[in-house]
N, C-alpha and C positions, 0 to 999 in steps of 0.2 A: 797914281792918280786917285784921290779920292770923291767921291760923290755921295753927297745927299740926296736923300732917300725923300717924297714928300709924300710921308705916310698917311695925307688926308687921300689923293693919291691913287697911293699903293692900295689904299683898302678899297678905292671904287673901283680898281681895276679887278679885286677879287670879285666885287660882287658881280659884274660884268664876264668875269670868267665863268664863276657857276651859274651865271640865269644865260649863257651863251647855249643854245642847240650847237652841236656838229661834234658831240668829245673833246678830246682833248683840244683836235688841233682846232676849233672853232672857240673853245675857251680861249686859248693862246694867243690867236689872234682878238678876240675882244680884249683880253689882260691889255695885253699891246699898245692896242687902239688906243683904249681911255685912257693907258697913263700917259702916253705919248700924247693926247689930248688935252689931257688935266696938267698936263706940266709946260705944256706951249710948246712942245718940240717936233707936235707933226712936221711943219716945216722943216726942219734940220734931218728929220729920216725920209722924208721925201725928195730932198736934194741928194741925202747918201744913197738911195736908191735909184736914182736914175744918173749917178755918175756910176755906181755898177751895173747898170744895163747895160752903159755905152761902152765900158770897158768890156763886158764880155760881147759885146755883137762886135766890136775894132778885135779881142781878141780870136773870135770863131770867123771873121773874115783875113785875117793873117796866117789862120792855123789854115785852110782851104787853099790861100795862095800858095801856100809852102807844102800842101799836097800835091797840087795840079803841079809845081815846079817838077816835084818828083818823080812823077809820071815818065 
């Protein structure tokens, strides 16, 4: 699969990584933000993120039933 890059973008997400406080991982997350912002895709990682919430709270409520079975 390949993907274009939209390097107007990619470069606001640098500059939002170095003017971000918190190091790395609060640069990372500002990178993130803006391009996922500046490309339209918040939505599309907001959906993948809460279909993997739900997968892991159905997964850590299956993995608990099949403790308690064990018992």
């Amino acid at each position: 699969m390949t993907l274009a890059v939209d390097k107007s973008a990619f470069l606001d997400a640098f500059e939002a990584y170095w003017a971000a406080e918190g190091g790395t991982q609060g640069g990372l997350e500002a990178f993130l933000e803006t391009y996922l912002e500046r490309t339209g895709l918040t939505s599309a990682h907001d959906a993948a993120v809460t279909a993997h919430d739900a997968f892991r709270d159905s997964f850590a409520g299956l993995r608990a039933s099949v403790l308690e079975a064990a018992e």
